[in-house]
N, C-alpha and C positions, 0 to 999 in steps of 0.2 A: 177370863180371857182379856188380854191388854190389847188394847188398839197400839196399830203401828204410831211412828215418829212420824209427823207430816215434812214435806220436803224441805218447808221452810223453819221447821227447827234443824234438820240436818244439814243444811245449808248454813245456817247462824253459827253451829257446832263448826263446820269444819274452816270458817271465817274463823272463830276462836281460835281453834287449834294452831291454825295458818299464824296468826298474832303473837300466841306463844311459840313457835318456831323460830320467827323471827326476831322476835328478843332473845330467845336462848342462842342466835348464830353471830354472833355479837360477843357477849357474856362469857362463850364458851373455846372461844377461836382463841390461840395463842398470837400474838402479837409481836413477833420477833423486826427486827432490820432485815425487812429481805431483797434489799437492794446489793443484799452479799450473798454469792450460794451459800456462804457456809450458814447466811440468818435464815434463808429460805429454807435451806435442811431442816435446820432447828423446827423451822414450822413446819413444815410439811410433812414432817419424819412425825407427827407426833399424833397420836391415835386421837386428842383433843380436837385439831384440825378435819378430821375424818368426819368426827362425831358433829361439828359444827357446820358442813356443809352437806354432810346427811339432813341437818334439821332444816336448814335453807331448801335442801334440795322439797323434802317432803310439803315445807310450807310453801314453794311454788307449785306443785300439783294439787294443794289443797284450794286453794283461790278459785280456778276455774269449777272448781270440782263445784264451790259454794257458790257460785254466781250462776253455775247450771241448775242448783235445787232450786232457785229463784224463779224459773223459769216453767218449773211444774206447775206453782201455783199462780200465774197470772199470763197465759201465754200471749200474745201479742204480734 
């Protein structure tokens, strides 16, 4: 029988995760002139764009989420 994950490694975990999100929304985002519709199209038309603030988005729900496992083990 495994013992569960205590809050404060699932809290560390999803600080990591949130980290690697954040560097991959960067890395991944297409970078056109979009001071043109036609450079915004180009970006925003582009499934890489999608996929890059999907991971922004997910790494901003993950932050609270880790600073809440913090909070199981030292309440205050």
């Amino acid at each position: 029988m495994t013992t569960p994950p205590s809050p404060t490694r699932l809290g560390a975990l999803a600080f990591g995760a949130a980290g690697v999100l954040f560097l991959l929304y960067p890395a991944v985002r297409p970078w056109n002139d979009e001071t043109t519709a036609a450079g915004a199209l180009r970006s925003m038309g582009s499934s890489a764009w999608v996929a890059a603030h999907l991971f922004a988005m997910i790494g901003f729900i993950l932050v609270p989420l880790g600073l809440h496992a913090r909070t199981f083990d030292h309440p205050s």
